[in-house]
MARNUKOL-167792 format. One record per residue (C-alpha): residue number from 1; residue in three letters; x, y, z. Coordinates in steps of 0.25 Angstrom, whole numbers. Layout:
<rodos>
     i    aa    east   north      up
   NUM   ala       X       Y       Z
...
</rodos>
This chain:
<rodos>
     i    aa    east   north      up
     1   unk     109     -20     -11
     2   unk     114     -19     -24
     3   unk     107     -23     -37
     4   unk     114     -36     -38
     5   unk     113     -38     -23
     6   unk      99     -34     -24
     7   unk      94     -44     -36
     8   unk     100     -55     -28
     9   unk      91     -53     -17
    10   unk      80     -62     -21
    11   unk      65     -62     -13
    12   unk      60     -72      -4
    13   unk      55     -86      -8
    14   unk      43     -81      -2
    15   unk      32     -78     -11
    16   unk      22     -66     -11
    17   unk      11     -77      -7
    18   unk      18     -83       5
    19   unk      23     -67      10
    20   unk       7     -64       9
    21   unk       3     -78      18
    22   unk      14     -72      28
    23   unk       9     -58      30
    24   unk      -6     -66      31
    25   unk       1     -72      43
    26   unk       6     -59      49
    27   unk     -10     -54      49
    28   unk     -12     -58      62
    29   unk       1     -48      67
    30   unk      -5     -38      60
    31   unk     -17     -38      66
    32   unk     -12     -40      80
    33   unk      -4     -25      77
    34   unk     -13     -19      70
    35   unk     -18     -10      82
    36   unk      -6      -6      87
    37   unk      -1      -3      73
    38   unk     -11       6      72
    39   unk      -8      11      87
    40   unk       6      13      82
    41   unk       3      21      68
    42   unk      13       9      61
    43   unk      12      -6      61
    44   unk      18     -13      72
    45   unk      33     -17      70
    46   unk      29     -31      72
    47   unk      20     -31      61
    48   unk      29     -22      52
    49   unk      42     -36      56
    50   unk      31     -47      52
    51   unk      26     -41      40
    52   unk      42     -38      36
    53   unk      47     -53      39
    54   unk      36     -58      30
    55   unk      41     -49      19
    56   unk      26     -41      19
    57   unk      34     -28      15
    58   unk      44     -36       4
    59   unk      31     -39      -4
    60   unk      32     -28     -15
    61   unk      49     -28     -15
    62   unk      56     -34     -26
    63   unk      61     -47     -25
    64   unk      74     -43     -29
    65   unk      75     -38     -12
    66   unk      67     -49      -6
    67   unk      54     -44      -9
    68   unk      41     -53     -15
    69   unk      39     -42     -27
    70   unk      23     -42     -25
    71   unk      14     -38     -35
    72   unk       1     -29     -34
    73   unk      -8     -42     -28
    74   unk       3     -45     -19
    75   unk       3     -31     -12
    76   unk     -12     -31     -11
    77   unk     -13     -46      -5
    78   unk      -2     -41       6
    79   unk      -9     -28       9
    80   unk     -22     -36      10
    81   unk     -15     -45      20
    82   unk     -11     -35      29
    83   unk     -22     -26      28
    84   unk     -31     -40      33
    85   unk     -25     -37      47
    86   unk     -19     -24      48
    87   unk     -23     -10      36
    88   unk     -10      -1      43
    89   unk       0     -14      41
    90   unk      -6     -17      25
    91   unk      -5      -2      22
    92   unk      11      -2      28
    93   unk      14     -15      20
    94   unk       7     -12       9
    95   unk      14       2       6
    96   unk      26      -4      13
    97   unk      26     -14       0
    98   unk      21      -5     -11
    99   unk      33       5      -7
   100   unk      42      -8     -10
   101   unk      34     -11     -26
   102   unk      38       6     -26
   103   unk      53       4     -22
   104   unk      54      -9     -33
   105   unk      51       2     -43
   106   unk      62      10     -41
   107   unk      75       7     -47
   108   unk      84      -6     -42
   109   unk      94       5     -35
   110   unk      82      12     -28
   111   unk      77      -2     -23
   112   unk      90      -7     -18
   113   unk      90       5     -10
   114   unk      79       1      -2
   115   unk      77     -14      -5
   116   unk      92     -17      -7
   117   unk      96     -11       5
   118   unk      87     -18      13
   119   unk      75     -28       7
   120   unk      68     -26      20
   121   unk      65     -12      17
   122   unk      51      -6      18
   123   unk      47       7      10
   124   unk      35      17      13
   125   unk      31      29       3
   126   unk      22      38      -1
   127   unk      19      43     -17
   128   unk      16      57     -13
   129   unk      29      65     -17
   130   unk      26      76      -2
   131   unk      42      77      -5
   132   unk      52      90     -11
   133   unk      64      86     -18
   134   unk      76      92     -24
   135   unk      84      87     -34
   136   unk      99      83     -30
   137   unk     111      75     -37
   138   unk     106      60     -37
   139   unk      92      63     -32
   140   unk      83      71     -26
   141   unk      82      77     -12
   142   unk      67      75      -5
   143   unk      60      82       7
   144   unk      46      79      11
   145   unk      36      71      18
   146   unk      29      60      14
   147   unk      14      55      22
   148   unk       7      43      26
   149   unk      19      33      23
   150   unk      14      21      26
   151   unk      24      11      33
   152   unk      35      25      35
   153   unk      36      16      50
   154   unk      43       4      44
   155   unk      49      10      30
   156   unk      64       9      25
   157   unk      61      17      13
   158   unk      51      27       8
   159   unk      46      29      -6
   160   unk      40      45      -6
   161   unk      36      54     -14
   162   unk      46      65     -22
   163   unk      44      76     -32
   164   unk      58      73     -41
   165   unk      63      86     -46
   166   unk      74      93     -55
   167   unk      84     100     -54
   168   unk      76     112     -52
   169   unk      68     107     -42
   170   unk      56     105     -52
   171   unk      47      93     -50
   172   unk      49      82     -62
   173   unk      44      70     -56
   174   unk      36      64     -43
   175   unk      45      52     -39
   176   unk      46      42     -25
   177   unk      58      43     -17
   178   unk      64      30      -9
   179   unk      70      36       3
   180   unk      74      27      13
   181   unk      68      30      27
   182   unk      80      33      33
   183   unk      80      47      27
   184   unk      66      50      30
   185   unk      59      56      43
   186   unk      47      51      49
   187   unk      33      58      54
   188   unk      23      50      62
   189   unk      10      57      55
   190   unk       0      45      54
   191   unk     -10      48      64
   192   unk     -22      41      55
   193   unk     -34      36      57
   194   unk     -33      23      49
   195   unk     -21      15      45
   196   unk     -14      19      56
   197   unk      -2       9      56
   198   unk       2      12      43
   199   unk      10      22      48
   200   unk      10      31      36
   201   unk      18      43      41
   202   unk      27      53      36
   203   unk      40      50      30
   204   unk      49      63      30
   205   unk      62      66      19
   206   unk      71      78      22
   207   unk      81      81      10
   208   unk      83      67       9
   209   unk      91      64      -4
   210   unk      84      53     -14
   211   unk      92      46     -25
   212   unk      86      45     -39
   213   unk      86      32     -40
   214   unk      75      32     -27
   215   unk      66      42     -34
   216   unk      54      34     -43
   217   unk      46      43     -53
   218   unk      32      43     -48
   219   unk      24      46     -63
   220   unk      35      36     -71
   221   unk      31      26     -59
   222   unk      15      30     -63
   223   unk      19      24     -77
   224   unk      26      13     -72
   225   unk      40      17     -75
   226   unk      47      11     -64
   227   unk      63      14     -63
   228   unk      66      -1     -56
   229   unk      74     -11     -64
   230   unk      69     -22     -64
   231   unk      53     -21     -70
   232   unk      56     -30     -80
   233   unk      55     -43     -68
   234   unk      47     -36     -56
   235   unk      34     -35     -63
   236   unk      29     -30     -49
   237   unk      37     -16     -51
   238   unk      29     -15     -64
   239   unk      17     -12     -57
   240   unk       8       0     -59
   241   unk      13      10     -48
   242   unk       1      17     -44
   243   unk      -9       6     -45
   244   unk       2      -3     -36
   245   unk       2      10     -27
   246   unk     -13      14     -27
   247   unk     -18      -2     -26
   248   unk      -8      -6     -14
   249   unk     -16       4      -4
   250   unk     -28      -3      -4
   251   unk     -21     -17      -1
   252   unk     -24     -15      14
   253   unk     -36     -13      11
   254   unk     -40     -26       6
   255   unk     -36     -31      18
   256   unk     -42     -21      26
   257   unk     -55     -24      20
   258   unk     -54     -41      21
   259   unk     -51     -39      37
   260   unk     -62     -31      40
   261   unk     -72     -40      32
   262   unk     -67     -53      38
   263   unk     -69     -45      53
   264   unk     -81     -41      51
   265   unk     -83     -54      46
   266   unk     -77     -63      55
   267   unk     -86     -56      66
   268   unk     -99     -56      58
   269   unk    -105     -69      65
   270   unk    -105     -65      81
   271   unk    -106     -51      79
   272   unk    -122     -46      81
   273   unk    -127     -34      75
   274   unk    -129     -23      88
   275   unk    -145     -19      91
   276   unk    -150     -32      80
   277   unk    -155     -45      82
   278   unk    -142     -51      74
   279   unk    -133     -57      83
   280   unk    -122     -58      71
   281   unk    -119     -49      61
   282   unk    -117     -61      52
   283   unk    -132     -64      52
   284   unk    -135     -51      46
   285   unk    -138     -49      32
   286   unk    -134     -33      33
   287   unk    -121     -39      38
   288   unk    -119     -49      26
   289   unk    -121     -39      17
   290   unk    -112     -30      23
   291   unk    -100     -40      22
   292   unk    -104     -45      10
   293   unk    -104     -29       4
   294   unk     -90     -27      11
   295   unk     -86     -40       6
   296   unk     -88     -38      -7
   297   unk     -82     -23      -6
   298   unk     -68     -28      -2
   299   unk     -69     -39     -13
   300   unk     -71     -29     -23
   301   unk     -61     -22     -17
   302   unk     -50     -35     -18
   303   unk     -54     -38     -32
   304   unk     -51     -22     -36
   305   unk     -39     -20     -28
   306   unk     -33     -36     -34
   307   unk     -38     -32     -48
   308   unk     -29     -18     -48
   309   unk     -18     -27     -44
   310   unk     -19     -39     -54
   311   unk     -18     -27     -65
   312   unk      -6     -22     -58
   313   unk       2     -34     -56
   314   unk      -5     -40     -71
   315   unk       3     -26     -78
   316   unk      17     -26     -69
   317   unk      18     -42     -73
   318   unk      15     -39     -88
   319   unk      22     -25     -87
   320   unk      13     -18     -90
   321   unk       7      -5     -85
   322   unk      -7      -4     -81
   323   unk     -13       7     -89
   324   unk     -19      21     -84
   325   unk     -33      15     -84
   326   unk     -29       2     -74
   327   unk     -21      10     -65
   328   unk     -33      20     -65
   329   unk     -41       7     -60
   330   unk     -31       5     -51
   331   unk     -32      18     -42
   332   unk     -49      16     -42
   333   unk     -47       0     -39
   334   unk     -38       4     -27
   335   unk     -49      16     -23
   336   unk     -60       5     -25
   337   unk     -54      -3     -15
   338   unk     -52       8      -4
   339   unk     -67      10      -7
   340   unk     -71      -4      -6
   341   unk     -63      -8       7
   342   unk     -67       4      14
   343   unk     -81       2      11
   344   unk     -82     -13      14
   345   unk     -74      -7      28
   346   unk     -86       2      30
   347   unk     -96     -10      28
   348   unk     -89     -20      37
   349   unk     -89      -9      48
   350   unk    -103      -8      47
   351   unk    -105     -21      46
   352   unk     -96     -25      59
   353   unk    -103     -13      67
   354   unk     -99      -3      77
   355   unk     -86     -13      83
   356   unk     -80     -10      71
   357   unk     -74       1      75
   358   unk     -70      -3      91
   359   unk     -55      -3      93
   360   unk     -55     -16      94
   361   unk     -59     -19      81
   362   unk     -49     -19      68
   363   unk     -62     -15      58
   364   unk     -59       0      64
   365   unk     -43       0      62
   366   unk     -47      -7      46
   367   unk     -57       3      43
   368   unk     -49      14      47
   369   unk     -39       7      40
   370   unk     -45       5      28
   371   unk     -51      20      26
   372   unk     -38      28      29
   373   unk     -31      18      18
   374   unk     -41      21       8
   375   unk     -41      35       9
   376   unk     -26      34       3
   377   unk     -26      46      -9
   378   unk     -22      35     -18
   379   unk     -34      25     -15
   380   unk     -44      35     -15
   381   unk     -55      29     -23
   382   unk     -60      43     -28
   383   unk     -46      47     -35
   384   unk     -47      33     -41
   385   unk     -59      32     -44
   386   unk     -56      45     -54
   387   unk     -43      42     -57
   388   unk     -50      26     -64
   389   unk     -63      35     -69
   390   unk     -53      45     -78
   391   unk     -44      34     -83
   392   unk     -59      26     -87
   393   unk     -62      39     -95
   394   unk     -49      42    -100
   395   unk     -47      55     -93
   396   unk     -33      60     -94
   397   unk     -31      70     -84
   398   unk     -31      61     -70
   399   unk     -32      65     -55
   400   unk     -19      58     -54
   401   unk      -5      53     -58
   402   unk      -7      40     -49
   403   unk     -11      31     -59
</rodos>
């Protein structure tokens, strides 16, 4: 699709609203595949259809293609949605839609390539640049592999990691390559514990040629210099890259955490307590406190997570860029809410008891859920924890560019 072609291709009436009741209603789908997506190492190809006919995977695309151009909250309320019934189908939707905010950064060339070609498209990625590269007229030429791909099942496109380089071979710049999924290979390496039906395998390159125009700059990105076009009217591609990267991994959290509270909850009134005179948990007052402490965990954990986004989508509307304090904030909110949902997790488990953890029951498939997710290098609440406390202080010299 050309550029003209391309600006005529208006969204759909639909608003972000009525996408979000839609995907509620797809809840009970989700749950109903949610073992056998985990069986399968990938979510279910009935799953991956309903959540494409109710536009789940257009929500961060530009309307200029068809999409519903999301802001930061948006993406949060969707991953929370999906992550109420299923933590492997949130993550996949949730990267599956960050990766489309990622292409609306690129120039409008590179975006017709993917969107323009086909508005449908879906697009996986990974930041870490496990890639060589040589320069060649036009572009560079990439090898490499990239890991734990989330949604590489039921991607077009993948948005990976490079080293650019000169002339010479010598490094000048860390960039993202958009390669379509066509010239990639494939290794089935996810054999995890949780999140299982994310399906983040290996996506492979062999000398595959990249165009400049499909390579981003990574540190101008950090800054918040973004090559696409059209900034001045898509306030949603204004938005703070690492914060938007960083704060979209704990979405399905969220969700993770409400769907274990309301379980364990829901259950409270005819479960006794084994080898006590309480014939309901519900009449405990050791299991009152333990919701309400869990409860209150995952609210906290809500208000963080919707504060960092409010400051994101407050700066992309007023173009602004949040300061290196803010983003700072960001990465230790995103780390307090692993923090928070894996605890409140813990607590509820208790709570519940021993059937927690029978087959049977979907608390085992959250928790597990929930603590492979937060272990993500870029959620780690001890990196952000240090990267907020030198930024309070002042200290120049950080642990790491991803600010």
């Amino acid at each position: 699709m050309n550029h003209i072609a391309a600006q005529s291709y208006r969204a759909p009436v639909d608003t972000v609203a009525a996408l979000l009741d839609r995907v509620r209603g797809l809840q009970p789908l989700i749950r109903e595949h949610a073992a056998q997506g985990e069986q399968d190492r990938r979510v279910t190809q009935p799953v991956i259809d309903a959540l494409e006919e109710a536009g789940a995977f257009r929500l961060a695309m530009p309307r200029r293609y068809g999409g519903f151009e999301g802001k930061m909250r948006d993406m949060l309320d969707m991953s929370t949605i999906v992550g109420e019934a299923d933590g492997g189908t949130a993550w996949v939707v949730t990267l599956t839609n960050v990766c489309a905010w990622l292409v609306g950064l690129y120039p409008q060339k590179a975006q017709d390539d993917v969107f323009g070609a086909n508005p449908q498209a879906r697009v996986s990625g990974v930041l870490g640049p496990t890639s060589t590269a040589r320069r060649v007229e036009g572009g560079l030429r990439v090898s490499g592999k990239w890991f734990y791909n989330s949604g590489s099942w039921h991607a077009d496109w993948g948005v990976l990691g490079i080293p650019v380089v000169n002339d010479a071979g010598e490094t000048i710049d860390q960039g993202l390559a958009l390669i379509p999924r066509s010239e990639l290979s494939f290794e089935d390496t996810w054999f995890v514990a949780g999140m299982r039906s994310s399906g983040s395998n290996c996506l492979v390159a062999e000398d595959v040629f990249v165009p400049d125009h499909r390579i981003l700059s990574v540190p101008s990105a950090i800054g918040g210099d973004y090559p696409t076009e059209h900034k001045g009217n898509e306030s949603t591609y204004r938005g703070a890259f690492v914060p938007i990267l960083s704060l979209v991994l704990v979405g399905p959290q969220l969700g993770l955490g409400r769907a274990a509270l309301e379980y364990v909850t829901s259950r409270a009134a005819k479960k006794p307590i084994s080898y006590t005179f309480l014939t309901s948990q519900a009449e405990s007052t050791g299991f009152q406190l333990q919701l309400c402490e869990a409860a209150m965990m995952i609210d906290s954990a809500c208000l963080h997570a919707y504060r960092a986004a409010a400051d994101i989508d407050d700066a992309a509307a007023a173009g602004t860029y949040p300061d290196l304090k803010t983003r700072a904030r960001v990465r230790a909110d995103v780390g307090l809410v692993a923090e928070k949902i894996t605890r409140a997790i813990d607590i509820l488990l208790f709570a519940h008891g021993a059937g927690s953890f029978a087959d049977i029951s979907p608390l085992q498939r959250i928790w597990r859920d929930s603590a492979v997710a937060a272990r993500h290098a870029v959620v780690a609440p001890q990196v952000a924890y240090e990267v907020y406390g030198k930024a309070l202080l002042d200290v120049k010299q950080q642990i790491t560019p991803l600010i």
